[in-house]
N, C-alpha and C positions, 0 to 999 in steps of 0.2 A: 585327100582324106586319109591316105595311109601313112601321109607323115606323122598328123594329127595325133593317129590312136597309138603307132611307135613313141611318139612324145608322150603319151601319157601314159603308156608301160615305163615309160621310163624313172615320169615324174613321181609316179606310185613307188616307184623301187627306191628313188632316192627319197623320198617323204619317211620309207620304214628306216631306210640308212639312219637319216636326220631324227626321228624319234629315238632310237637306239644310243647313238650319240646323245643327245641332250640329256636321258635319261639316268646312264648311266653315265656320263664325265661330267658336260656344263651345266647341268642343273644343282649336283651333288658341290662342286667346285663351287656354286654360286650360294648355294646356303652357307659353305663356309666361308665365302667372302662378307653375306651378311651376318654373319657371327662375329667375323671379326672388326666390321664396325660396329656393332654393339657394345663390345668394347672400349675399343677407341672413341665413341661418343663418350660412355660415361665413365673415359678416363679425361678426356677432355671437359665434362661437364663438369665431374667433381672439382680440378682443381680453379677453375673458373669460379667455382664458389666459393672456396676456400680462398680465395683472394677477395671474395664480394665483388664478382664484375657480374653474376648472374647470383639472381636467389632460388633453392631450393623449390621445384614444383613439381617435385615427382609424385606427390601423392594426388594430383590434377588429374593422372593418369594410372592408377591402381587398380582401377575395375578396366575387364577385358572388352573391347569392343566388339561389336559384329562384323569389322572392315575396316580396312586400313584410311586412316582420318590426314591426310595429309596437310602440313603446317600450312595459311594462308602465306601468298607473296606477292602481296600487297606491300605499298610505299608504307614505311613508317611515320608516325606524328615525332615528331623531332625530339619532343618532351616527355616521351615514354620509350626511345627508341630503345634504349639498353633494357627496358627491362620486360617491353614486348618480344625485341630478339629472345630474350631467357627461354622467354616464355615456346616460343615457337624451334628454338633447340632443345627446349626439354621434351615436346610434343614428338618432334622428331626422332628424337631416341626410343620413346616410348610406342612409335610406331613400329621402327625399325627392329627393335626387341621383338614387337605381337607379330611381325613379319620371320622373323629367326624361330620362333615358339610353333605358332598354329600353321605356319604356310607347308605345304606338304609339296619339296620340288620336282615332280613328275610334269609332263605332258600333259595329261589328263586334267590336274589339279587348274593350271595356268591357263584360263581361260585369256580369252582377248581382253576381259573386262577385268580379271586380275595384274594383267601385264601392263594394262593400264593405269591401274591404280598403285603399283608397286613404282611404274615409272616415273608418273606424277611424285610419288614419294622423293624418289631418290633425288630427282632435278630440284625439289624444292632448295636446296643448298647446293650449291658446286663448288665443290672441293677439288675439281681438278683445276680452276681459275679464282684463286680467293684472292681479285682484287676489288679494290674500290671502283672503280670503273666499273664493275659488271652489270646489267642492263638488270639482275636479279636483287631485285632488294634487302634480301636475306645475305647472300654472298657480301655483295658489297656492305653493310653494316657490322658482317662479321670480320670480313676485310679492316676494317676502320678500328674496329673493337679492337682487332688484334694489334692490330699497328700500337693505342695505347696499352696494350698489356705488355708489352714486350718492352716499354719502360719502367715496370712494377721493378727491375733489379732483383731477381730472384733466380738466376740460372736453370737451379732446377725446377722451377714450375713449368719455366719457361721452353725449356727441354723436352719434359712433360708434354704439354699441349703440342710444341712444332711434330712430334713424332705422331702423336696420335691424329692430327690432319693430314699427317701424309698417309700413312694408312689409309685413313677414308680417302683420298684422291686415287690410290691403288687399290684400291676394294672397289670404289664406286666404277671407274673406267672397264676394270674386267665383268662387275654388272653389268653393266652396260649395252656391252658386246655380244651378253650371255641373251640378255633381255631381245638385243636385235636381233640374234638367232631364231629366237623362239617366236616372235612376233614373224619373222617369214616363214619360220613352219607352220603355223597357223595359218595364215593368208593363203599360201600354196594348197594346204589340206584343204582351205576351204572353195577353192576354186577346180581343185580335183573333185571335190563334192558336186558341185555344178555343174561340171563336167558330166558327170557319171553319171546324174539323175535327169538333169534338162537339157545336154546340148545332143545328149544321145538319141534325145526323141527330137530333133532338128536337124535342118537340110539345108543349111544356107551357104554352103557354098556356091552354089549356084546361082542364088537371087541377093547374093550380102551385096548391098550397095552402099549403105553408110552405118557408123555403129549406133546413133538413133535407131534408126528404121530396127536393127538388131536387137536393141535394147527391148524393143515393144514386143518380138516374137517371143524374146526371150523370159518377158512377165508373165504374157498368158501358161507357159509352161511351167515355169515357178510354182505361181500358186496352185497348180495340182498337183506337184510331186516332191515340193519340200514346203510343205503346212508349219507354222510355228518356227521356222527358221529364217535369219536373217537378209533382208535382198541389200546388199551393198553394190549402190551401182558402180563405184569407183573399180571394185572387183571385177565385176561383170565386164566392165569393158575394156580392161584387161585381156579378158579370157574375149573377145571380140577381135580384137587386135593381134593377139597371136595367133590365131586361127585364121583371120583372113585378112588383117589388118597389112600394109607395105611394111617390110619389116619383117615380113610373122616368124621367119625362119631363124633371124637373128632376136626377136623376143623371147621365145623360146628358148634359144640357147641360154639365154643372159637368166633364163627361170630356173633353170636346170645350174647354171655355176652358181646362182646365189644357195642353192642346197647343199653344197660341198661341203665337202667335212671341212671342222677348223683345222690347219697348218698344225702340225707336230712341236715348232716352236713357240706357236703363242703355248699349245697344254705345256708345254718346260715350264715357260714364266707364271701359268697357274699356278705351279706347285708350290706348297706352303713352307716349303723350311727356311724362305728369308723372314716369314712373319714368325717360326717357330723362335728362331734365333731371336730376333725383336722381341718377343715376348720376354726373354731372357733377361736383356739387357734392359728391358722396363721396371722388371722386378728385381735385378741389382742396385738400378738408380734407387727407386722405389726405397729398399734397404739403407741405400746411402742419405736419403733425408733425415734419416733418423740421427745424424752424427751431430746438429747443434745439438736437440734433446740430452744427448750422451755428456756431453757439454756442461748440462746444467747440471745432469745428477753427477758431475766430478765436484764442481763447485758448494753443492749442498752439502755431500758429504763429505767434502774433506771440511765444510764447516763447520758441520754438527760432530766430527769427531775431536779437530780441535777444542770445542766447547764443553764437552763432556771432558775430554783429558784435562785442560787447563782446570775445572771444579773439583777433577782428583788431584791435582799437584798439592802432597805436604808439604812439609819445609825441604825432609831429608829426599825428597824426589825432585826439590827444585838446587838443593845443593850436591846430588846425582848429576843434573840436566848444564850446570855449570862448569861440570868436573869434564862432562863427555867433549863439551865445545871445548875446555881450552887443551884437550888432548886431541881433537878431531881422532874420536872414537865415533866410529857409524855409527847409526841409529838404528837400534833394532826393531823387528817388524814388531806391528800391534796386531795381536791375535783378537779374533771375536769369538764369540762364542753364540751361536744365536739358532734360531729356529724360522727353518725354511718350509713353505708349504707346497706339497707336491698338487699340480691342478690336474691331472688327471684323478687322483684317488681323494683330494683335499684332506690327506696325512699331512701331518707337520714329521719331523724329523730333526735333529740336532744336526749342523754342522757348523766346525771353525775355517775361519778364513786370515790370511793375514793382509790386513785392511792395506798398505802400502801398495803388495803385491796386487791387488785386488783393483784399486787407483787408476794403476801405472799400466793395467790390462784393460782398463775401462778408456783411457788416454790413446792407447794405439786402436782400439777398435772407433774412436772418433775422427782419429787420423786417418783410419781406412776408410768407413763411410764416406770422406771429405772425399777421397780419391774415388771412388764409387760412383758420385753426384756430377761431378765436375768432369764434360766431355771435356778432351785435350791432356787430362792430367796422365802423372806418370803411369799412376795406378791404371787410367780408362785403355793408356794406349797398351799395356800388357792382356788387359781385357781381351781387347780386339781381336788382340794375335792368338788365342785360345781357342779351342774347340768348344764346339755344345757340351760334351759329357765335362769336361773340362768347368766351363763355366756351371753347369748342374752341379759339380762336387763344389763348390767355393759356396755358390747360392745353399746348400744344402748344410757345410761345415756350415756357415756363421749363421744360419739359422738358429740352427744345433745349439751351440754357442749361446746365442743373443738369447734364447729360453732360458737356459741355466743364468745365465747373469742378471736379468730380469727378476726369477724366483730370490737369488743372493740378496738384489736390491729390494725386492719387500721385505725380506727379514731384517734388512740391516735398517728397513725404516721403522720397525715396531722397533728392533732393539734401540735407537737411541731415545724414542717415544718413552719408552720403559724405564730405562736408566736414568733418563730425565725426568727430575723431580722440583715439583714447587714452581719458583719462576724462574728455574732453569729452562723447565718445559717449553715454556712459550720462545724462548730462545731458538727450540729444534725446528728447523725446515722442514714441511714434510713433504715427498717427491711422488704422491699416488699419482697427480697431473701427467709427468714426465712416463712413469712406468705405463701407466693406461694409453697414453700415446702412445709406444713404442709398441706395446702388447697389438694394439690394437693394426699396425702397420704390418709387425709379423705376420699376423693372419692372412693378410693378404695377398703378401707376400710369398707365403708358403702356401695359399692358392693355389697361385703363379707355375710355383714349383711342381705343384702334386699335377696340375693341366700339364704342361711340358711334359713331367715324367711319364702319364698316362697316353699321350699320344707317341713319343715313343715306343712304349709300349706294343702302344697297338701297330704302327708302323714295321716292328720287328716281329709281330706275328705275323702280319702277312706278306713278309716276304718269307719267312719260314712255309708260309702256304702257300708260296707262290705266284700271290694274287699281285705281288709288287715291287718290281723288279729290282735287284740291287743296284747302287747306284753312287754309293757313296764307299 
């Protein structure tokens, strides 16, 4: 009997250990692993649709639920397979999101019936084995999905999606682990409970013959002194077995190690700054799509300027234009003269530009985006070899940068709009398409940035307080 009540001073001691831990490292650790598949879900959702291998259904899931709805995984019908998968990866995300928003990571919060529902969640897809083969029929059809998409010839979609599935296979694993924790502090808390309230008013060491015969003593005590709470008999005899079960001395022990704290090395491989870094390089790529678009508005414009200059060429500017070629005299730059609109204030302002100059800057910034896009390239592997603040100043110039050249390119599309007159007009291209695309990737992009910056941020406050240790 005296081992019994030593075991459970002890198993209380390590139960406060194991809350303390979970509270404060692997719970806190695990909401930011499920943050950052949130992410990577609908980084991988979006371009998924953007290619049309999934359609849009995010509005299926707009209104907040009461509880986590986890995606059926159920066999698919053959003839809707791609666009049930959609359907049940959109579901997923949007579980996964009301999981990152309303779940509150404590102890207290994480009932056995949430840790339940959150696990069911997560399993629904396995990202740590996305083959065809897998016995999960979601898996396996995204498996398959994937195998066709990685025919589309797109590198960087392609890029896109592989990086954001490894994420969720490193997000979901370290779940996982966080999840197994907390489910045996639970189980233990609850068998400490049991302890405390029913075994304490029993005597069977002396007459325990089999754990039936125990099981039965052990009801009638239950239901007097824990009303309204759960009898799990798999628990209960359990706590039978270690008590007086062959073994009990090595059951116990094996109760007492699975309460250990986690290893020093796995919290290293928690820590975020290879996802920090990722983030980085997602929103460089991200940047670097933009270099066809760049592409097009070289082409537009150097055609709408041609068009408009050839309708001003007189006679004496085309026997000027004669004189220069058979002297190979350079071509002097073309100045514009045009009005740009500030989006912050929505002032216009005058500025000149000299359209050559202007080109030939628009030309290397398509050449870098290409370098951007394309792992392997010269551009990616100088990337690599760079630091975070390093990569943060590049990410942040050509932001900079890509705003101002943006504002340039609307003005320079009213001005040839303006200029052009009659049926010349209909001649001019106009590039709202291209600038709205790119405007719109910015944003996202300088997201990216202001996330990154803000967690440094905060990272370099608390080591200023203290709370986190230098390291780098």
């Amino acid at each position: 009997m005296e081992d019994i009540q030593e075991f459970e001073t002890k198993l209380k001691q390590k139960l406060q250990e194991k809350k303390q831990e979970l509270d404060s490292s692997l719970l806190p650790a695990m909401q930011k692993d499920i943050q950052l598949m949130v992410s990577a879900c609908n980084t991988v959702l979006s371009a998924l649709i953007k290619k049309s291998i999934f359609h849009n259904s995010s509005s299926r899931y707009a209104e907040r639920p009461e509880e986590i709805i986890p995606p059926s995984t159920e066999p698919f019908n053959d003839k809707e397979s791609s666009f049930a998968l959609g359907g049940r990866f959109g579901q997923y995300t949007a579980m996964i999101e009301f999981a990152s928003q309303y779940y509150q990571y404590n102890c207290d919060f994480f009932t056995p019936q949430k840790i339940a529902k959150l696990t069911e969640l997560l399993k629904s897809f396995n990202w740590d084995s996305l083959v065809v083969s897998s016995s999960n029929p979601n898996t396996s059809s995204f498996a398959e999905l994937l195998q066709n998409f990685r025919r589309c010839g797109d590198p960087l979609a392609i890029n896109i999606v592989s990086d954001g599935l490894s994420q969720l296979s490193k997000a979901l694993s370290s779940s996982m682990r966080v999840l197994k924790s907390l489910s045996c502090y639970h189980r233990e808390a609850y068998k400490l409970s049991v302890r405390e309230n029913v075994f304490s008013r029993l005597d069977l060491s002396g007459n325990f013959t089999d754990v039936e015969s125990g099981l039965k003593a052990v009801k009638k005590v239950f239901a007097q002194t824990m009303k309204g709470s759960p009898f799990y008999t798999d628990l209960i005899k359990e706590i039978l077995e270690e008590n007086y079960g062959n073994g009990a001395e090595r059951r116990r022990q094996e109760v007492l190690s699975s309460l250990d704290r986690v290893v020093k090395a796995e919290e290293r491989k928690e820590e975020p700054e290879i996802d920090y870094r990722a983030e980085l390089f997602y929103g460089i790529r991200m940047l670097g799509s933009v270099s066809p678009h760049l592409t097009v508005l070289i082409s537009k414009l150097t055609e709408n300027q041609k068009i408009l200059q050839a309708a001003r060429m007189t006679f004496f500017k085309k026997l000027k234009e004669l004189f220069r070629k058979a002297f190979n005299i350079p071509v002097s730059d073309y100045e514009i003269t045009m009005l740009v609109t500030d989006p912050a204030t929505q002032v216009q302002k005058r500025e000149t530009i000299s359209f050559n100059m202007f080109i030939e800057n628009l030309r290397r910034k398509a050449r870098l985006f290409n370098g951007f896009a394309l792992k392997g390239s010269a551009v990616w592997q100088k990337l690599e070899a760079m630091d975070n603040v390093q990569l943060l100043d590049i990410l942040s110039k050509n932001l900079s940068e890509m705003n101002t050249i943006m504002r340039q390119c609307g003005g320079l599309d009213d001005y040839f709009k303006k200029q052009a007159g009659g049926e010349l007009k209909t001649k001019i291209k106009g590039i709202k398409i291209e600038i709205s695309t790119i405007k719109n990737t910015i944003l996202k992009v300088n997201r990216i940035r202001a996330d990154f910056s803000a967690r440094i941020e905060e990272q370099e406050q608390l080591k200023r307080l203290g709370i986190l240790n230098e390291k780098n």
